[in-house]
C-alpha positions as CSV (number, residue, x, y, z in Angstrom):
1,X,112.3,81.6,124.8
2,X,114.1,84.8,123.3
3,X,111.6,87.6,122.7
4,X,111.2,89.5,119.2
5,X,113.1,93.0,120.3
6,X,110.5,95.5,120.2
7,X,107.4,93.9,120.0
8,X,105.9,96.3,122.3
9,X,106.7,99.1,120.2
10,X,105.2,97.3,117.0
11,X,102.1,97.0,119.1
12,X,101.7,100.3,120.2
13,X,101.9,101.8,116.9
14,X,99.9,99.6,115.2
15,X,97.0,100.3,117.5
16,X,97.6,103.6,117.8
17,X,97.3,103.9,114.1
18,X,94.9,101.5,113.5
19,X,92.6,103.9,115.8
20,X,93.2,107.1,113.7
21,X,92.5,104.7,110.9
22,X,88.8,104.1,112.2
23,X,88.2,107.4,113.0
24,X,89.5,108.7,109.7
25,X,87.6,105.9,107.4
26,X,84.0,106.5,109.6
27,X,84.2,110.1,108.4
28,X,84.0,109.0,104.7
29,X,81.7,107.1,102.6
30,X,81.6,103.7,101.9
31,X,83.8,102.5,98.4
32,X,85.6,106.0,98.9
33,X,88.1,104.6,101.0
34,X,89.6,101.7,99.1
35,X,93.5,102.4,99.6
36,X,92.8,101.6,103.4
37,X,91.4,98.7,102.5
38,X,94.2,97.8,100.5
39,X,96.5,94.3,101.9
40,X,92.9,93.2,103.6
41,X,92.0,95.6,105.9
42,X,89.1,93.4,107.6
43,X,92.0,90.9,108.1
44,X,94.1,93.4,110.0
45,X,91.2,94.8,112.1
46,X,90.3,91.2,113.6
47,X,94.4,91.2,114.7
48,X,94.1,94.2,116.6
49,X,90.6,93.0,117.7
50,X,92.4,90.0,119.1
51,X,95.5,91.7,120.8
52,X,93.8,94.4,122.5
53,X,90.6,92.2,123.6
54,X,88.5,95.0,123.2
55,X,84.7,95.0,120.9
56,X,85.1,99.0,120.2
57,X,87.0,98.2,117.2
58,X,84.3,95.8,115.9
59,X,82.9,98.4,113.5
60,X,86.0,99.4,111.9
61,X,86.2,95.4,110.8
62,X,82.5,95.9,110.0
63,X,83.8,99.2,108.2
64,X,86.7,97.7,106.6
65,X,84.3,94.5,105.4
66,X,81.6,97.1,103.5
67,X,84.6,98.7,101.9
68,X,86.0,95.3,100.4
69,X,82.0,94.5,99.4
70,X,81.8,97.7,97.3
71,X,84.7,97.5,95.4
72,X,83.7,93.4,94.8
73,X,80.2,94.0,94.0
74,X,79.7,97.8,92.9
75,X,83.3,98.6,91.6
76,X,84.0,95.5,90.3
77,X,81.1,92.9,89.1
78,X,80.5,89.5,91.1
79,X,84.3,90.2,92.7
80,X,86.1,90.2,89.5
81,X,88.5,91.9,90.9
82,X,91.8,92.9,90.2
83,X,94.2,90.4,90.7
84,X,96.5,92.5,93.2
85,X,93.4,93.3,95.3
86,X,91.9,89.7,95.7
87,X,91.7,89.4,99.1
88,X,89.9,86.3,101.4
89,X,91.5,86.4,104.3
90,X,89.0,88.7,106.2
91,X,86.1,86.7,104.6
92,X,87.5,83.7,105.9
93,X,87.8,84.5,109.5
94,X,84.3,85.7,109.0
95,X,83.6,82.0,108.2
96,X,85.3,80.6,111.0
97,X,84.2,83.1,113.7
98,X,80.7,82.5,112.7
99,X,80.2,85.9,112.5
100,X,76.3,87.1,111.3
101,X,77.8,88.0,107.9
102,X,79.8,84.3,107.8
103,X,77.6,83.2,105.1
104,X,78.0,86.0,102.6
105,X,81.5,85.9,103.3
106,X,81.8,82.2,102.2
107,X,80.1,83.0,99.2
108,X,82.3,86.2,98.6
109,X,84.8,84.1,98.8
110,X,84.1,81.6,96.2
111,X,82.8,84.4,93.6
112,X,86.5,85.6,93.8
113,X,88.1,81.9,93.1
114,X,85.6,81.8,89.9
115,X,86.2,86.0,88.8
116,X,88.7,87.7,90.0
117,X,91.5,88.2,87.2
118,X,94.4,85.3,87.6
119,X,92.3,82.9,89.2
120,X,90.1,80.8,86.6
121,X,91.1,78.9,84.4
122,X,93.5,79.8,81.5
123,X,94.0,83.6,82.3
124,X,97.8,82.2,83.3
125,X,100.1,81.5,80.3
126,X,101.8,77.7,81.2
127,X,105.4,79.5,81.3
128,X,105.9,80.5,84.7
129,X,108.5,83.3,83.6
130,X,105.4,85.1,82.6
131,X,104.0,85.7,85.9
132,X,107.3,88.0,86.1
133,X,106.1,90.5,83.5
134,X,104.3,93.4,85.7
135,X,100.9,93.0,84.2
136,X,100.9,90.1,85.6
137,X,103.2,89.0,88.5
138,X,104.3,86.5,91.0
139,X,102.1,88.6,93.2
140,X,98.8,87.6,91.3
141,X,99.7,84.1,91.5
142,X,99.9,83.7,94.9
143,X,96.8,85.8,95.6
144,X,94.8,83.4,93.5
145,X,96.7,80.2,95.4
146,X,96.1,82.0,98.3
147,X,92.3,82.3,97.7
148,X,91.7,79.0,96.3
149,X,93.1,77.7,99.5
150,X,90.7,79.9,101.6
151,X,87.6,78.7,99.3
152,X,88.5,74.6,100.5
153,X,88.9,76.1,104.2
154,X,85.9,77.7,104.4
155,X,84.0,74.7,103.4
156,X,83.5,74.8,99.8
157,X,84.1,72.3,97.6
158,X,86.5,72.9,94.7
159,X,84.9,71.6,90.9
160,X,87.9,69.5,89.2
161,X,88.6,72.3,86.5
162,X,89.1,74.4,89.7
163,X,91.2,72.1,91.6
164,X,93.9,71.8,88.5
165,X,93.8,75.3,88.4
166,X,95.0,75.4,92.1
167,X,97.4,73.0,91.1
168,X,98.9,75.0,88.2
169,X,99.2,78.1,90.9
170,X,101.1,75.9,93.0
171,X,103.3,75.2,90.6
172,X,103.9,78.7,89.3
173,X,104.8,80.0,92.9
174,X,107.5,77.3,93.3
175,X,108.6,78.0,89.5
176,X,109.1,81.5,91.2
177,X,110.8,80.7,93.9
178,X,113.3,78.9,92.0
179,X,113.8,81.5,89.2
180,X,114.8,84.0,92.0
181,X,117.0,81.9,93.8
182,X,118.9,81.0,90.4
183,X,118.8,84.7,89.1
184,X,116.9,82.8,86.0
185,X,114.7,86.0,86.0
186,X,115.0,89.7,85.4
187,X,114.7,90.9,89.2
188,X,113.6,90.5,92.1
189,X,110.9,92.8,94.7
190,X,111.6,91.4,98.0
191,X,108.0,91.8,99.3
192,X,106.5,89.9,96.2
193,X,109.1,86.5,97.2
194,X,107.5,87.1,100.6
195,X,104.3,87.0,99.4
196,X,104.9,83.7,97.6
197,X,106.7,82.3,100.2
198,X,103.6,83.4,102.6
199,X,101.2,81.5,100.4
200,X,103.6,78.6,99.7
201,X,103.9,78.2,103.4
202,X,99.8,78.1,103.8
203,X,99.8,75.4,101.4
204,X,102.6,73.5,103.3
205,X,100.1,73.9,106.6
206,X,96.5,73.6,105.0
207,X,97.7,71.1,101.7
208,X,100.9,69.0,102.0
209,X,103.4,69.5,103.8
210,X,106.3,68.6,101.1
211,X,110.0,69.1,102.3
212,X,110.6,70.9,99.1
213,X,108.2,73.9,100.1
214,X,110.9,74.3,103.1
215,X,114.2,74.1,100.9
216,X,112.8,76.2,98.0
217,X,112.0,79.2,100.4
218,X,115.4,79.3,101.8
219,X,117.3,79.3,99.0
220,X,115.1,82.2,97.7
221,X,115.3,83.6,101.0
222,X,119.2,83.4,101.6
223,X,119.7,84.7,98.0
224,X,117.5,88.0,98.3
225,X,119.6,88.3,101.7
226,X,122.9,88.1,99.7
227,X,122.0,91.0,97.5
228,X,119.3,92.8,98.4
229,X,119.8,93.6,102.1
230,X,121.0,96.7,103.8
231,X,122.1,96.3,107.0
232,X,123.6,100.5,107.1
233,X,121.8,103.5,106.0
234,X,123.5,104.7,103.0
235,X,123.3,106.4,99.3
236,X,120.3,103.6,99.5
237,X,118.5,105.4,102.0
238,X,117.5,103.7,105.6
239,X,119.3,100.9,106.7
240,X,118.0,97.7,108.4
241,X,115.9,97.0,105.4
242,X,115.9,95.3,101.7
243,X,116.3,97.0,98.6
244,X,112.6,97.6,96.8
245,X,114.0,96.1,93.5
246,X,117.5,94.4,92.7
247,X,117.9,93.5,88.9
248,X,119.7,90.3,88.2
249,X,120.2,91.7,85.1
250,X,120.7,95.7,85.1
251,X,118.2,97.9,82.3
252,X,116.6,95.2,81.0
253,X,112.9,96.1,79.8
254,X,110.0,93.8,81.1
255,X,108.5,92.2,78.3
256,X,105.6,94.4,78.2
257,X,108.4,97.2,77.7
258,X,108.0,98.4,81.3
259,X,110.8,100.0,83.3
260,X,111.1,101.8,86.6
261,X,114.6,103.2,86.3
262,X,115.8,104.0,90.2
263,X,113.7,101.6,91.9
264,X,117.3,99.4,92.8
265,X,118.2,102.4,94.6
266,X,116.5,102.3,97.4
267,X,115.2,100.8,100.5
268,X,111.9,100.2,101.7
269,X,111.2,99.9,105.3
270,X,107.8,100.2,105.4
271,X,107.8,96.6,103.8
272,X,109.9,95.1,106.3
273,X,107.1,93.3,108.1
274,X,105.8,91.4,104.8
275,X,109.3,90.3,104.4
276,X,110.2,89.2,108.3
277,X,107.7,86.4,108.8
278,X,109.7,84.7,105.8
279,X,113.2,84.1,107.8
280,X,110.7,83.2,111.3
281,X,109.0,80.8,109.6
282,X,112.3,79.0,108.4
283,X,114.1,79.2,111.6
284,X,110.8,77.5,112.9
285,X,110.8,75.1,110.7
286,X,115.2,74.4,110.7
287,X,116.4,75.9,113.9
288,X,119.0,77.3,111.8
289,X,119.6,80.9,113.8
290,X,120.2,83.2,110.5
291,X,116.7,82.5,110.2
292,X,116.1,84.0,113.3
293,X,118.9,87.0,113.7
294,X,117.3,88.0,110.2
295,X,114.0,88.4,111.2
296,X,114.6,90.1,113.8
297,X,117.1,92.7,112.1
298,X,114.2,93.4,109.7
299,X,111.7,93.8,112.5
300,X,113.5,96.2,114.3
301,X,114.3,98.1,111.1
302,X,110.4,98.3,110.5
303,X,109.1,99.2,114.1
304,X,107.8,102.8,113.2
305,X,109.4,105.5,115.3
306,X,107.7,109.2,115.7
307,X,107.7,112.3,117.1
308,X,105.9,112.6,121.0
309,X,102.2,112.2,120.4
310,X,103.0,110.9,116.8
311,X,103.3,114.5,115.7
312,X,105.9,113.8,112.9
313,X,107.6,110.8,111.8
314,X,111.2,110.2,112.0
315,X,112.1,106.2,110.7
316,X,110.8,102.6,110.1
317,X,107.8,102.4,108.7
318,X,105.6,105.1,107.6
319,X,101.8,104.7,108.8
320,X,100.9,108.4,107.7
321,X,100.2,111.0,110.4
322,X,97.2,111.3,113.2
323,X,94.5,113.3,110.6
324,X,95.2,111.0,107.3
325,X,96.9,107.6,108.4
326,X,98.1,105.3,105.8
327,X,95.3,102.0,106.4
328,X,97.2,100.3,103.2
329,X,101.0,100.5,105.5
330,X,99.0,100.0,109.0
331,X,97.8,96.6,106.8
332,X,100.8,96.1,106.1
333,X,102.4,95.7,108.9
334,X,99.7,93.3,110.3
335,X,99.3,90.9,107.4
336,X,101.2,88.6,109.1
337,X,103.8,89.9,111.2
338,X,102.2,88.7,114.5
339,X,102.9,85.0,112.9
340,X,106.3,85.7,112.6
341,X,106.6,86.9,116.1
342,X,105.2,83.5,117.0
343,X,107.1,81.5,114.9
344,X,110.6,83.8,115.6
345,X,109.7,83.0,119.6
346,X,108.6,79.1,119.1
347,X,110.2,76.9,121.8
348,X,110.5,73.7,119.2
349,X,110.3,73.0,115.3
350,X,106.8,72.8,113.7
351,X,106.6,70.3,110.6
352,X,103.2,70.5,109.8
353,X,99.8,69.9,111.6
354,X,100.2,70.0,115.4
355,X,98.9,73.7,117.4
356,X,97.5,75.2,113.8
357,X,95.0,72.7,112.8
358,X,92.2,74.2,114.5
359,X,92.9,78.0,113.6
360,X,93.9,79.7,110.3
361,X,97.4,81.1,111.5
362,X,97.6,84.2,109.4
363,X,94.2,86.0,109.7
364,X,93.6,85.8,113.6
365,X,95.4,84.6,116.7
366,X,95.5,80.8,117.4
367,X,95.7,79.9,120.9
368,X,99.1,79.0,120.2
369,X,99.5,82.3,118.8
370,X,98.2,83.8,122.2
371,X,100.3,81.7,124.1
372,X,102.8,83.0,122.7
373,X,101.7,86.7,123.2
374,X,101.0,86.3,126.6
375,X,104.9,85.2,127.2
376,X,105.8,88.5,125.2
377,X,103.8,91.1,127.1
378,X,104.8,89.2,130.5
């Protein structure tokens, strides 16, 4: 087994921050502190929960749970929420944890599949080039996939109107996948293919495994590579990262009349670890080591480096300082980075079922997962 390079490091500052995180959000009122929240904070908490072994952090999770409530049930109405902040994952390990709150997180969960913005029925035009206008992206779609997947994990049984809705998601995200592997599109933000490609693979673990799933991501994949990656710092900003935005075709106004002029220009480190589990999943699944050498350039090019005793930040990703930490970056970087670790480190090629069945892979740890871990901090 070859080990992740700095995987250490990626641990120590995500539970460093992760602890000025809980400190910070206990000093607040509850549905004052949704931005931490943000990229399913509950989620994140359980992963550091997991790696350290330790209960103390089981009322920031509790913390980060009431936070997500609010904004479903007091912000929003009956979770119609927002399409970019429908999050299940933290509900669903809820559900399989059996936790005390496990049965209002099930039902949490299934309120957001019938309200939440992009995931009923007809609130997505049939033209999957649609999803790329930014009120209503590729990012949405796989959210709502995402969730609908959760709702038939967590034990609840989809109605038929529901289940063709899944269906019509499904085929939106690989629509997307395709579009930015042809160019047929206007651009392309890196993290939003990742997070299609994150729910795509879910399906190919939790639904069917089709071969296409595999060879749609990597052509996606190899093409944002080809024009979007940086491996030197430059007039772009930080090497050893992607380019936020590349326009397959330059000025071009959404549909909506919507542009960000300058958002080409630069890179973002801070979302390399949404983007790296992409590339380890592949070389998991093929073998093929470009997979491999470009997750782990983007890794490294993410691990956050400060200052002693975090006092200032100097490169990689930015999780905010020691008084106000960023909980949406510290998310971030957990969403499902410690997968990628696992599959970037796997010993032999998964194709579907086998050491997952029994443990939703991007949530929590499996025991594969841990095995894994174990080898890496040995």
């Amino acid at each position: 087994m070859t080990v992740v390079p700095q995987t250490a490091e990626f641990w120590t500052k995500a539970t460093e921050f992760t602890g000025y995180n809980q400190i910070a959000m206990a000093a607040q009122a509850v549905g004052t502190q949704l931005d931490d929240n943000f990229y399913d904070g509950e989620s994140a908490g359980y992963k550091i929960k997991d790696y350290t072994g330790s209960a103390s952090y089981d009322s920031y999770i509790t913390r980060q749970y009431d936070e997500y409530v609010y904004y479903g049930t007091v912000t929003a109405t009956n979770y119609g929420t927002s399409g970019f902040r429908a999050f299940t994952d933290g509900f669903l390990e809820d559900v399989l944890r059996a936790t005390t709150r496990a049965t209002a997180a099930k039902a949490a969960i299934l309120s957001i599949v019938q309200n939440a913005s992009y995931h009923s029925s007809g609130t997505v035009s049939d033209d999957p080039s649609a999803e790329f206008d930014d009120n209503g992206g590729s990012r949405e779609v796989a959210y709502a996939l995402r969730n609908h997947i959760n709702a038939k994990r967590a034990g609840h049984i989809l109605t038929g109107t529901q289940e063709a809705r899944m269906a019509k998601l499904y085929g939106h995200a690989l629509a997307h996948m395709d579009a930015w592997a042809n160019g047929t599109t206007r651009f392309l933000k890196c993290f939003q293919m990742a997070l299609s490609a994150r729910v795509l693979i879910a399906y190919y673990m939790y639904v069917t495994p089709a071969p296409s799933i595999v060879t749609k991501i990597a052509a996606a994949a190899d093409k944002m590579w080809a024009v979007a990656w940086k491996d030197a710092a430059g007039t772009w900003g930080d090497g050893q990262s992607m380019l936020y935005l590349y326009r397959y075709v330059p000025n071009v106004l959404s549909p909506s009349g919507i542009y960000y002029p300058g958002e080409d220009d630069f890179t973002a480190a801070d979302l390399n670890f949404l983007i790296s589990p992409v590339y380890a999943w592949l070389y998991y699944q093929t073998g093929q080591a470009r997979h491999r050498t470009r997750h782990d350039s983007l890794f490294q090019g993410g691990i956050p480096v400060y200052g002693p005793d975090n006092a200032y930040h100097i490169s990689g990703t930015f999780l905010g300082t020691i008084a106000d930490p960023t909980g949406k970056h510290i998310n971030q970087m957990l969403y499902w980075a410690p997968q990628g670790i696992a599959w970037a480190e796997s010993e032999s090629i998964h194709t579907g079922g086998g050491p997952y069945a029994a443990k939703d892979f991007m949530p929590a740890f499996s025991a594969f997962q841990a095995t894994r871990l174990a080898k890496v901090l040995s």
